[in-house]
PAKOLNU-514701 format. One record per residue (C-alpha): residue number from 1; x negated, y, z. Coordinates in nm, 3 decimals, padded with zeros to 5 digits. Layout:
N
LOTOR   pos      east     north        up
LOTOR   NUM         X         Y         Z
...
END
This chain:
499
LOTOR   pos      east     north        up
LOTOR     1   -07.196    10.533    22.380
LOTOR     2   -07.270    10.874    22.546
LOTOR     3   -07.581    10.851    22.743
LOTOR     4   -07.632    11.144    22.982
LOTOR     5   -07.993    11.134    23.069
LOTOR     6   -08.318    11.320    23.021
LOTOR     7   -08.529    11.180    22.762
LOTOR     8   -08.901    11.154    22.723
LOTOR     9   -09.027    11.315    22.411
LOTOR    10   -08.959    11.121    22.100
LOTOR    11   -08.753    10.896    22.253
LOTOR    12   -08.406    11.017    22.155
LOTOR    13   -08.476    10.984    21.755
LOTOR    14   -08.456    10.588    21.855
LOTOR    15   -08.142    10.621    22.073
LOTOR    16   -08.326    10.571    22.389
LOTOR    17   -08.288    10.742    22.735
LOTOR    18   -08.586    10.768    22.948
LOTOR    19   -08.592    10.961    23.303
LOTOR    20   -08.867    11.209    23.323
LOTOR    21   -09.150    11.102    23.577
LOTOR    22   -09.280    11.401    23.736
LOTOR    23   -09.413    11.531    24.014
LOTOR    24   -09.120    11.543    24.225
LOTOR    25   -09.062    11.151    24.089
LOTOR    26   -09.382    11.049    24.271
LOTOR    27   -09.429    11.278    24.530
LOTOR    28   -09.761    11.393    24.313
LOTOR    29   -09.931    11.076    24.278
LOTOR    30   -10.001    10.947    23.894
LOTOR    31   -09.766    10.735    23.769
LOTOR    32   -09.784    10.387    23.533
LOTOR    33   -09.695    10.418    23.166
LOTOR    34   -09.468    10.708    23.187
LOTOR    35   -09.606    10.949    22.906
LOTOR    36   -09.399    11.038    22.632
LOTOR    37   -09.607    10.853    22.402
LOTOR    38   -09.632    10.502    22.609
LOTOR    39   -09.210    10.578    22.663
LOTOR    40   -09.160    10.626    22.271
LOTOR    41   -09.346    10.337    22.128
LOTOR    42   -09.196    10.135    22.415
LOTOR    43   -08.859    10.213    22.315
LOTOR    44   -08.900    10.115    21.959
LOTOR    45   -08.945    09.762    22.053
LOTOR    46   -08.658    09.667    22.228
LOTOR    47   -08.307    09.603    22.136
LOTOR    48   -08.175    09.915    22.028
LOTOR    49   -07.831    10.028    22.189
LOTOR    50   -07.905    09.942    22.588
LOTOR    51   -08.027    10.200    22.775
LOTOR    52   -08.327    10.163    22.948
LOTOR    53   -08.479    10.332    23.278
LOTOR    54   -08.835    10.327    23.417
LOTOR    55   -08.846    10.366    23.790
LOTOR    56   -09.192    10.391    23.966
LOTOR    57   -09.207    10.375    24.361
LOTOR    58   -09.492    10.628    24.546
LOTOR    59   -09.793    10.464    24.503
LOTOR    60   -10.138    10.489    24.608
LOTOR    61   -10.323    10.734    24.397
LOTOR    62   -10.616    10.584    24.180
LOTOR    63   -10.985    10.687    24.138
LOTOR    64   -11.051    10.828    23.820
LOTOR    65   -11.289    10.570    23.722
LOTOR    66   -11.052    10.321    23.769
LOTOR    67   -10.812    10.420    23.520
LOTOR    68   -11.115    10.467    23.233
LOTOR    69   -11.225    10.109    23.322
LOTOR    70   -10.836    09.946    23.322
LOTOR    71   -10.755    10.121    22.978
LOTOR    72   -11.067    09.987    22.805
LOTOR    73   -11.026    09.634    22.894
LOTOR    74   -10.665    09.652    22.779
LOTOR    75   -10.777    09.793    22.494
LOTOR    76   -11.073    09.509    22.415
LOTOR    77   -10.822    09.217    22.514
LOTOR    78   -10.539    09.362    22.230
LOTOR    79   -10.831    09.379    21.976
LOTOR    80   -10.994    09.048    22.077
LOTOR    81   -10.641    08.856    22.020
LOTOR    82   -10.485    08.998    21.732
LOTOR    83   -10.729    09.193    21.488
LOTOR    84   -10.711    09.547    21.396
LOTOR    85   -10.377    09.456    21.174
LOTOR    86   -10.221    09.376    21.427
LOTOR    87   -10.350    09.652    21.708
LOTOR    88   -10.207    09.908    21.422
LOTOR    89   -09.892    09.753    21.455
LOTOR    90   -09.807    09.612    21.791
LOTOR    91   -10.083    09.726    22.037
LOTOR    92   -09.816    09.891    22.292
LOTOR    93   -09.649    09.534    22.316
LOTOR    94   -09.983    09.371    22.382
LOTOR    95   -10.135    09.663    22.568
LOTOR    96   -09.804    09.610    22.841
LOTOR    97   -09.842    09.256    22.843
LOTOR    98   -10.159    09.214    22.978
LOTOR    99   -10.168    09.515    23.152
LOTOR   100   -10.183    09.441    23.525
LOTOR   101   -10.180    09.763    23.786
LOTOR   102   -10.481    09.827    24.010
LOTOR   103   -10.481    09.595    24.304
LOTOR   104   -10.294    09.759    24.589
LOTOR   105   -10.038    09.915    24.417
LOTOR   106   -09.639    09.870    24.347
LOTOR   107   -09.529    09.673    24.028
LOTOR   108   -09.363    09.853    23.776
LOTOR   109   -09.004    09.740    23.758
LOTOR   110   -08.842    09.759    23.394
LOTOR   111   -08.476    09.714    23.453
LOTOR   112   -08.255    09.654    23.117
LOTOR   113   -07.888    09.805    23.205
LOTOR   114   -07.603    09.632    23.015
LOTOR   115   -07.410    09.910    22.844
LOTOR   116   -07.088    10.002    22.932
LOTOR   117   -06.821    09.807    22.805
LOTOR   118   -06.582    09.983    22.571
LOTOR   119   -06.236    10.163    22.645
LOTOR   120   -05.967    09.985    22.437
LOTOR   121   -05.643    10.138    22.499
LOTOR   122   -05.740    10.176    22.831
LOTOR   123   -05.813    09.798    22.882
LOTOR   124   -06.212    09.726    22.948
LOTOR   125   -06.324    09.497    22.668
LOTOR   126   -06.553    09.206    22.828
LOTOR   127   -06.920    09.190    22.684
LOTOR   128   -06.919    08.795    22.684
LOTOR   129   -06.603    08.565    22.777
LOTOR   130   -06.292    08.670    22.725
LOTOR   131   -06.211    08.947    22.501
LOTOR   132   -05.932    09.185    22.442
LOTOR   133   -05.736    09.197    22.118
LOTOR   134   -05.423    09.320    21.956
LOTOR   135   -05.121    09.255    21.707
LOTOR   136   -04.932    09.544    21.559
LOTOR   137   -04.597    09.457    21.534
LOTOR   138   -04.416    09.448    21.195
LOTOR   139   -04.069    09.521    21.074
LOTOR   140   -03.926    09.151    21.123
LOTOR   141   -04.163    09.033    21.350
LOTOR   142   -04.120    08.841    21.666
LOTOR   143   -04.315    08.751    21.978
LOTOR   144   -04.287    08.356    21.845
LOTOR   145   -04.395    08.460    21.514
LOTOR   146   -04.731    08.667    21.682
LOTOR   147   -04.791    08.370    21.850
LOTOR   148   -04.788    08.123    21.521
LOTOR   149   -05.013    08.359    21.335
LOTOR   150   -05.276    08.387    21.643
LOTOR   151   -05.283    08.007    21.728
LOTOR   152   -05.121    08.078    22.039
LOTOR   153   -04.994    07.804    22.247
LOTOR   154   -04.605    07.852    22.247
LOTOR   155   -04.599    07.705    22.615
LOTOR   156   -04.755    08.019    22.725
LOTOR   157   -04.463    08.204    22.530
LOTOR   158   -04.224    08.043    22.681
LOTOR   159   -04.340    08.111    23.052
LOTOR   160   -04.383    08.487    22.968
LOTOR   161   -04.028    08.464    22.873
LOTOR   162   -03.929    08.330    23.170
LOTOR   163   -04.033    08.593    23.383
LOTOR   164   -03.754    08.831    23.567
LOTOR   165   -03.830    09.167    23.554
LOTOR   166   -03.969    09.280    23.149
LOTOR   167   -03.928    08.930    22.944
LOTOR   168   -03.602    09.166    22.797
LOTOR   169   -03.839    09.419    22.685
LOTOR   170   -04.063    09.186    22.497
LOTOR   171   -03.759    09.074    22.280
LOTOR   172   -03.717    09.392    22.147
LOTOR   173   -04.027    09.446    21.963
LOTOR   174   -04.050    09.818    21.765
LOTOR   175   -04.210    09.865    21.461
LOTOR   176   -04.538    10.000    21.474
LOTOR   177   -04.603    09.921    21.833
LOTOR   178   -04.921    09.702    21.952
LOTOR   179   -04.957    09.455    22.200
LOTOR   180   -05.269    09.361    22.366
LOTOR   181   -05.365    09.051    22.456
LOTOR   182   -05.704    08.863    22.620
LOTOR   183   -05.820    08.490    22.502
LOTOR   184   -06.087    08.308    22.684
LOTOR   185   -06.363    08.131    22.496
LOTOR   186   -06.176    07.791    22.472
LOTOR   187   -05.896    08.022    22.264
LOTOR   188   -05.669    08.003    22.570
LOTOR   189   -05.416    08.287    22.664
LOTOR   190   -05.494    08.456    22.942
LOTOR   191   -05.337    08.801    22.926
LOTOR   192   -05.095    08.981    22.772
LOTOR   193   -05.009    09.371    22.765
LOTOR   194   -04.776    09.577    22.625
LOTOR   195   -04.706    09.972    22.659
LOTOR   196   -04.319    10.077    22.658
LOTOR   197   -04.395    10.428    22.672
LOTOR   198   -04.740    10.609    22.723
LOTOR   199   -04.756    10.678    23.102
LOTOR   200   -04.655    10.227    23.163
LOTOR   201   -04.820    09.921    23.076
LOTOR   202   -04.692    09.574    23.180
LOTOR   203   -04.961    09.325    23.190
LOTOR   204   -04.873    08.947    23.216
LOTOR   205   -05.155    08.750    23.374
LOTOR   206   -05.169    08.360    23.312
LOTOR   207   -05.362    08.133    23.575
LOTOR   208   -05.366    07.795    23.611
LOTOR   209   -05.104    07.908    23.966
LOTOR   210   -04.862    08.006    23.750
LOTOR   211   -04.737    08.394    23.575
LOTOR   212   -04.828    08.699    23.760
LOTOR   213   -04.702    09.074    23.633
LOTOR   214   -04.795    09.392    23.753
LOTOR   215   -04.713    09.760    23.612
LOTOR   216   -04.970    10.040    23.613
LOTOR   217   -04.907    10.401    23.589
LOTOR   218   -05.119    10.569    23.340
LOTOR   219   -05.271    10.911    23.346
LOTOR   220   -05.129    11.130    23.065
LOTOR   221   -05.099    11.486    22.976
LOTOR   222   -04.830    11.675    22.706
LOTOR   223   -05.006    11.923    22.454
LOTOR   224   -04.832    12.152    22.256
LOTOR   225   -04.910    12.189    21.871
LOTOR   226   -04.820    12.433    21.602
LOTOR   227   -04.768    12.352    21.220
LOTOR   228   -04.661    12.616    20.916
LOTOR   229   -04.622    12.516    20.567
LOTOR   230   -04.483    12.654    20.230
LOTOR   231   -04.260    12.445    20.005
LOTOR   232   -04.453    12.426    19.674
LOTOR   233   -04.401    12.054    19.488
LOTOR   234   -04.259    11.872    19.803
LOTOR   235   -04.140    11.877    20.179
LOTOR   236   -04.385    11.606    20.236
LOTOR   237   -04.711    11.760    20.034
LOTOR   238   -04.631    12.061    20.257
LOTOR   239   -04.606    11.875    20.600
LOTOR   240   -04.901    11.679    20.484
LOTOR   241   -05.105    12.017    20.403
LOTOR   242   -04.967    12.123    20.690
LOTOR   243   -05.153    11.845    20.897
LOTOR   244   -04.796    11.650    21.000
LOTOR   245   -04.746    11.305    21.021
LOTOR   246   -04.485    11.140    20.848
LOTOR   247   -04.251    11.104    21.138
LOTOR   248   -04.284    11.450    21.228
LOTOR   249   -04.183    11.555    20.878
LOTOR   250   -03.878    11.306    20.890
LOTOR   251   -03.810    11.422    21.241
LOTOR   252   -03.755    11.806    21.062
LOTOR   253   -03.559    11.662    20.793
LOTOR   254   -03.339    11.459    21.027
LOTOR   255   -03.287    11.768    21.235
LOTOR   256   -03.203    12.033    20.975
LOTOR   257   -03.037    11.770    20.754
LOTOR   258   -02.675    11.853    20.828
LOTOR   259   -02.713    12.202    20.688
LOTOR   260   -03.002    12.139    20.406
LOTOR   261   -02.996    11.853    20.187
LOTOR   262   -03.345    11.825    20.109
LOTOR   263   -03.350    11.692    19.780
LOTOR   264   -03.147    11.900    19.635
LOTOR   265   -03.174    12.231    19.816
LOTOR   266   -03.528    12.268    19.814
LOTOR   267   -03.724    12.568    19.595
LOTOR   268   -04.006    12.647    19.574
LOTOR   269   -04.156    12.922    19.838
LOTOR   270   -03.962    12.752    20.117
LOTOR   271   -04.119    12.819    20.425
LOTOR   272   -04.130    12.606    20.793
LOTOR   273   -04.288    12.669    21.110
LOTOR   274   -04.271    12.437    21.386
LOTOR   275   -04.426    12.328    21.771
LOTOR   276   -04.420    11.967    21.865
LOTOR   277   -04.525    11.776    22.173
LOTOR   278   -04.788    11.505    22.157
LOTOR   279   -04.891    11.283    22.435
LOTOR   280   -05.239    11.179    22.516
LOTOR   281   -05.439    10.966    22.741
LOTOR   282   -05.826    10.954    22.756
LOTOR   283   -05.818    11.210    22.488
LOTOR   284   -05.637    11.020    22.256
LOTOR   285   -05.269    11.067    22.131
LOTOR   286   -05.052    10.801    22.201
LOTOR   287   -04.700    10.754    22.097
LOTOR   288   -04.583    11.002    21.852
LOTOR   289   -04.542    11.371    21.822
LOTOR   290   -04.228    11.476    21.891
LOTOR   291   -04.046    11.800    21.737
LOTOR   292   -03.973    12.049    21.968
LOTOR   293   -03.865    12.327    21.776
LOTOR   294   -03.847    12.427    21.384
LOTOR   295   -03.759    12.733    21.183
LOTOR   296   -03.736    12.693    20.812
LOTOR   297   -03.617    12.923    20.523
LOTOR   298   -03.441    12.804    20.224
LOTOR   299   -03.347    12.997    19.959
LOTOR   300   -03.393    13.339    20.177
LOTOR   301   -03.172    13.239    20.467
LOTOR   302   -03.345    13.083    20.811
LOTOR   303   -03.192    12.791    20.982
LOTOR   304   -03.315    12.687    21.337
LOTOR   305   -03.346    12.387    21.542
LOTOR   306   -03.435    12.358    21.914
LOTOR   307   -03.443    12.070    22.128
LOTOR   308   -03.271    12.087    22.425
LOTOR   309   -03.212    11.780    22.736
LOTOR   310   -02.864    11.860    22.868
LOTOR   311   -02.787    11.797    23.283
LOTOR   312   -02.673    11.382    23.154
LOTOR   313   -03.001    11.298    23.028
LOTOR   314   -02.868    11.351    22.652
LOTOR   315   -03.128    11.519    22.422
LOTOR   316   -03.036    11.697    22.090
LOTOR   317   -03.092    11.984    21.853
LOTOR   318   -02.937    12.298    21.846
LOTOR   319   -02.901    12.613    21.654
LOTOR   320   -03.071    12.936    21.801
LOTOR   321   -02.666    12.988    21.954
LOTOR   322   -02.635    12.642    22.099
LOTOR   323   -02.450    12.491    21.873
LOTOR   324   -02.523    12.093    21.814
LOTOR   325   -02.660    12.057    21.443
LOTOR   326   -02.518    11.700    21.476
LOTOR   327   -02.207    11.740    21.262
LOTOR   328   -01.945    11.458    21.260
LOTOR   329   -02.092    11.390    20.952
LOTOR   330   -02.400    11.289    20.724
LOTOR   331   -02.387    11.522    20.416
LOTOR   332   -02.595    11.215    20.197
LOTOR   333   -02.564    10.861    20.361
LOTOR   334   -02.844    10.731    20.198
LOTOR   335   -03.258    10.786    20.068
LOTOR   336   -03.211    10.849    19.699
LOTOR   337   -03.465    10.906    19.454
LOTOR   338   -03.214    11.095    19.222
LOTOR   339   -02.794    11.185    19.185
LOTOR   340   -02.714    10.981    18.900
LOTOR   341   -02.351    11.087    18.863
LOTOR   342   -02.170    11.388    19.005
LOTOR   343   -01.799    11.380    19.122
LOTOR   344   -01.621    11.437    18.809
LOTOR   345   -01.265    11.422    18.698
LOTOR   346   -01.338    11.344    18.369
LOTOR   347   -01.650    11.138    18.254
LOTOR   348   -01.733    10.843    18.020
LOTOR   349   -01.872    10.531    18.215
LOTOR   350   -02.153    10.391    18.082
LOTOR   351   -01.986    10.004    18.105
LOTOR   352   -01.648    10.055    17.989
LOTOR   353   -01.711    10.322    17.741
LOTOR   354   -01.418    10.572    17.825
LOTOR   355   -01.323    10.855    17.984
LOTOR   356   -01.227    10.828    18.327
LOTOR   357   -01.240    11.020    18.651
LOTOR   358   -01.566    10.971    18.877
LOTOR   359   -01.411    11.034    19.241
LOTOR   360   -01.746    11.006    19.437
LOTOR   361   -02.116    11.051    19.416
LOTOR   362   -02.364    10.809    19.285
LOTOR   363   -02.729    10.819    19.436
LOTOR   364   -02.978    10.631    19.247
LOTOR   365   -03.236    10.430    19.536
LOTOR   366   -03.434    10.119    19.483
LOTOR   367   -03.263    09.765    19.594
LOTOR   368   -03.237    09.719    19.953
LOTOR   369   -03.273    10.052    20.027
LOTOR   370   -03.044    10.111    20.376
LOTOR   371   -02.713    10.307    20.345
LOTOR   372   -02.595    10.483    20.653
LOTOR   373   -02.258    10.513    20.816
LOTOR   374   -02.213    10.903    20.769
LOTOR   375   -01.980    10.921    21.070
LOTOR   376   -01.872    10.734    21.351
LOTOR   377   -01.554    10.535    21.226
LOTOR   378   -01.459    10.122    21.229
LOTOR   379   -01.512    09.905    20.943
LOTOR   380   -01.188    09.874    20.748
LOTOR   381   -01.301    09.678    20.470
LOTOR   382   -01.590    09.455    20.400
LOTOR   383   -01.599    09.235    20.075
LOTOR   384   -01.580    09.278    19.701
LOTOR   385   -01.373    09.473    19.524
LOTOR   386   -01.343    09.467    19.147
LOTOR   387   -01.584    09.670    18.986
LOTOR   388   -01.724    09.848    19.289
LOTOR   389   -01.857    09.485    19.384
LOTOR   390   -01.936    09.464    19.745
LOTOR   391   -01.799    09.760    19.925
LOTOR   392   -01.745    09.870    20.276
LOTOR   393   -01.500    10.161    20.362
LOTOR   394   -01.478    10.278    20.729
LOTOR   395   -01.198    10.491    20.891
LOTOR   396   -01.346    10.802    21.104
LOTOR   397   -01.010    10.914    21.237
LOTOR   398   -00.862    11.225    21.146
LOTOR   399   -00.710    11.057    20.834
LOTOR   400   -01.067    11.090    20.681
LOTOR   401   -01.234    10.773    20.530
LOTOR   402   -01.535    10.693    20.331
LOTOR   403   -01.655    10.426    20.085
LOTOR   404   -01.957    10.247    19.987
LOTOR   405   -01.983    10.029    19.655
LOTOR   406   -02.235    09.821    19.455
LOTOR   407   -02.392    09.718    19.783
LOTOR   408   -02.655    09.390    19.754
LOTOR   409   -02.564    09.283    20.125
LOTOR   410   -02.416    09.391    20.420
LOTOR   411   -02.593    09.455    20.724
LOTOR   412   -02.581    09.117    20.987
LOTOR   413   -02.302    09.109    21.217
LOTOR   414   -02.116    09.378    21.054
LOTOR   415   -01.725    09.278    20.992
LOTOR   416   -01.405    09.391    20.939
LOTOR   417   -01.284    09.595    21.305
LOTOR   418   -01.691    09.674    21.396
LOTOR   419   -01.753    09.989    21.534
LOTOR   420   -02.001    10.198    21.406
LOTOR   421   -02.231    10.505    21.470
LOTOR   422   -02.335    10.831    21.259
LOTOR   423   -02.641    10.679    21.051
LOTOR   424   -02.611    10.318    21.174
LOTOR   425   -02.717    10.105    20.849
LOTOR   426   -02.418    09.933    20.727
LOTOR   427   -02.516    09.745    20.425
LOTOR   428   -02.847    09.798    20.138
LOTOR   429   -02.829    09.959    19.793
LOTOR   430   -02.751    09.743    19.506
LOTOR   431   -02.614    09.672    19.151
LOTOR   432   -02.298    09.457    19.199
LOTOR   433   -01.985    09.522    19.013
LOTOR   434   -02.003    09.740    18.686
LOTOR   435   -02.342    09.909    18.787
LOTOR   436   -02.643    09.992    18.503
LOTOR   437   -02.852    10.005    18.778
LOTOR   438   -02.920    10.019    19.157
LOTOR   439   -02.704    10.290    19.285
LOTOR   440   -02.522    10.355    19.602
LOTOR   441   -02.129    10.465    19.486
LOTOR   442   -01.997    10.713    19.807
LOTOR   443   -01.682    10.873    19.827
LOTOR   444   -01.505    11.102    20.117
LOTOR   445   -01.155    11.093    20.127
LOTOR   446   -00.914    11.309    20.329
LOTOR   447   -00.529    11.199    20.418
LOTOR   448   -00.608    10.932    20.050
LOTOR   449   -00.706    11.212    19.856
LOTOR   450   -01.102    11.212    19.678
LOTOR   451   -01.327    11.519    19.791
LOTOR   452   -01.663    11.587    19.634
LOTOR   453   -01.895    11.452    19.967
LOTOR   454   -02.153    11.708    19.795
LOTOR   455   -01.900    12.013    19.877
LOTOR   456   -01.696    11.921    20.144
LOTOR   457   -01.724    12.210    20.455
LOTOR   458   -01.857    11.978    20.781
LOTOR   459   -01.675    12.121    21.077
LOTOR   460   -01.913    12.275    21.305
LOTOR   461   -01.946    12.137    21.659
LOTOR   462   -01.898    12.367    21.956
LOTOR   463   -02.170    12.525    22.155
LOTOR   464   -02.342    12.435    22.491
LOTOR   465   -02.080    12.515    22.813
LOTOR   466   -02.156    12.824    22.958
LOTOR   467   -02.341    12.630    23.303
LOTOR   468   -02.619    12.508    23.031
LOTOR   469   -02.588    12.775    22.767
LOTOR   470   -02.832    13.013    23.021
LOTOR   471   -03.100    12.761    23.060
LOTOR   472   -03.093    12.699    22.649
LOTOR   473   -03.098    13.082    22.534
LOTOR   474   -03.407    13.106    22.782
LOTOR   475   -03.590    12.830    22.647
LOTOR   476   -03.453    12.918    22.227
LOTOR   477   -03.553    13.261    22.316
LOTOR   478   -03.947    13.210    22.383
LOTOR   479   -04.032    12.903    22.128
LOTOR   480   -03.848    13.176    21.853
LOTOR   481   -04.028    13.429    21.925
LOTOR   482   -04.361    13.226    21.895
LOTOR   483   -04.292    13.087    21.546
LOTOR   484   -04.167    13.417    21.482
LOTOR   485   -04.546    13.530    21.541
LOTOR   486   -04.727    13.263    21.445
LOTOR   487   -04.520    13.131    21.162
LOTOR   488   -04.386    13.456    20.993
LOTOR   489   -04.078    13.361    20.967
LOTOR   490   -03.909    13.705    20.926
LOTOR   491   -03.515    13.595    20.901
LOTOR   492   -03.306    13.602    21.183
LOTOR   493   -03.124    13.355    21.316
LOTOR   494   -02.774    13.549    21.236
LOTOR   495   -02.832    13.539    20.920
LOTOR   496   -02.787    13.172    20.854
LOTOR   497   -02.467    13.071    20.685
LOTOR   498   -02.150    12.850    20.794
LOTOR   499   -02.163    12.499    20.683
END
């Protein structure tokens, strides 16, 4: 707790704040006990961590004589009660005990100040009573199940729930987010508060009336950052050097994936420079950062991405001439520790011992790891087939199609005639059918015939229209030429390659 008051000398080594009594305090009459010394061995004994103020009204000023004769009896009475031991030790306890002030005068008042409560997530914490704590939500986890761990009644659940306006929101719990809630001292619910984005909170208040809710805009403020790394054992050692987060690191990869694959394009002496946004409130970041712009050079040649929000709301990355990076599709459809298998016409499988053609790409993950519709398309197929086990293949128009074997399960709800997005999970990683191990098996086919997914061109997407292209070059234009600066990043953007 940040105290911002004078202090009397020696006072502050015990975490104590004592106003100064001067002159000015008492219009120049003497004042009671208000020497550093008396303040100091005052403050050492009472509870430490409250702050404590002395305030002294005008009083009549005393004879000399008066003060010689008060300190001496003081003085005999401590000695008379407690022995010299204990004069050593607690004499200014005694000594303000039985001190009394000269007849006539004001009282000293001693006022004890209970501290401030603290700021949790912008929600005051009470001292006694009811208090203020919080779940962070985990992948799985439901408002029900929060409730079962913490003992809460499910009653109280259930009338949240039925609330009109943001019951919705609190069945689609994130990851990583927290909610707040207050208990009283019988273990009753009493509150409940979540945050769906850093400038709103929704509190829920529970009386024995009934449900209350209220919203409450929250002071925030953007800050810009700046991060530069250099590739030398990983992208992640280097964002982490860097001082990036995981999801900023991921957001990079995600953005510059279509044209990089980085875990197999990646050298040593690869270079990044990036900004970011990050919100805060009360000084703290809230939320997470996101990217705003990134230049990074691999293998010699620089490829950009900028963020831009089109006129519909829609927000995406571009290349420094407004093309969307978002190609139609994902070059790898899944996180894989290693390629296992290369497409091949001619190679010896490991179960059936002969030569054969290997028509697709095998990417060695961990079970249950998710695989990723590479493009937007409709399930086809869903089931097992022979020795690819369970398989899904979806049709992305165009005569293009693309399979996905040795899966352990599909994803819920997905059947045969679903619709699906670019990088929607579609099933997990697994070892069914003739597999040695957990792989992912991924093929790309065009008009029926195989194409090696690891050299297939991806189409590039067409630029901004000229009524937003204006807008984007002016914004490209200024965050390039500030990593250019601060990032030395010397390529240019022309000299990036075609997909």
């Amino acid at each position: 707790m940040d105290v911002n008051t004078s202090a009397s000398a020696g006072a502050e080594g015990a975490g104590w704040a004592f106003p100064q009594a001067g002159a000015n305090a008492c219009r120049g009459e003497r004042p009671y006990l208000t020497d550093g010394r008396t303040a100091a061995k005052l403050g050492t004994v009472l509870q430490p961590g409250r702050v404590m103020t002395v305030r002294n009204p005008s009083v009549r000023q005393a004879p000399p004589g008066e003060w010689l004769r008060h300190a001496r009896g003081v003085a005999r009475i401590a000695f008379l009660a407690a022995g010299v031991a204990t004069l050593v030790a607690f004499a200014p306890l005694a000594a303000l005990a039985a001190w009394t002030p000269p007849p006539g005068s004001a009282p000293l008042r001693i006022s004890l100040q209970t501290p401030v409560p603290r700021v949790f997530g912008g929600i005051p914490e009470e001292p006694e009573g009811d208090a203020w704590r919080q779940w962070t939500v985990k992948p799985g986890d439901t408002l029900a199940r929060l409730f079962d761990a913490s003992g809460l009644d499910r009653r109280d659940l259930a009338r949240i729930l039925a609330s009109r306006s943001h019951a919705q929101r609190l069945a689609r719990l994130r990851p990583g987010e927290t909610i707040r809630y207050r208990i009283d001292a019988e273990g009753r619910l009493r509150a409940l508060a979540i945050e769906p984005e850093p400038a709103l909170r929704i509190v829920f208040e529970l009386t024995g009336e009934g449900l209350t809710e209220r919203s409450e805009r929250l002071p925030v403020e953007t800050r810009v950052g700046f991060a530069a790394g250099t590739i030398e054992r990983s992208l992640f050692d280097a964002g982490q050097q860097a001082g990036l987060s995981d999801a900023l690191i991921l957001q990079m990869a995600e953005a510059l994936g279509y044209d990089i694959d980085f875990a197999l394009d990646l050298r040593t002496g690869d270079r990044f420079a990036l900004f970011f946004e990050q919100t805060y409130r009360d000084g703290e970041p809230v939320g997470r950062a996101e990217l705003v712009a990134v230049s990074f050079v691999n293998r010699g040649k620089r490829y950009d991405a900028l963020r831009f929000q089109r006129r519909d709301g829609s927000v995406g990355f571009y290349d420094a001439e407004g093309r969307p990076l978002r190609k139609a599709f994902l070059r790898t459809p899944v996180e894989f520790t290693r390629i296992s298998s290369r497409f091949s016409l001619a190679r010896k499988h490991p179960i059936l011992g002969r030569m054969r053609a290997h028509r697709g790409v095998d990417y060695a993950a961990p079970i249950g790891t998710p695989v990723r519709a590479a493009g937007d398309g409709r399930v086809v197929s869903i089931g097992v087939q022979g020795g690819y086990g369970k398989t899904i293949v979806l049709d992305h128009g165009r005569r293009i199609t693309t399979l996905y074997a040795h899966l352990s399960r599909f994803a819920p709800g997905l059947r045969q005639g679903s619709r699906v997005r670019q990088g929607q999970t579609i099933g997990f990683v697994g070892m069914t059918g003739l597999a040695t191990g957990p792989h992912l098996h991924y093929e790309f086919r065009v008009a029926g015939v195989h194409r090696d997914p690891l050299r297939i061109p991806l189409p590039r997407a067409e630029p901004l229209p000229a009524a937003e292209l204006a807008e984007f070059r002016r914004q490209a234009g200024a965050r390039l030429s500030h990593i250019e600066r601060l990032g030395g990043i010397g390529a240019r953007a022309s000299d990036r390659s075609g997909a």
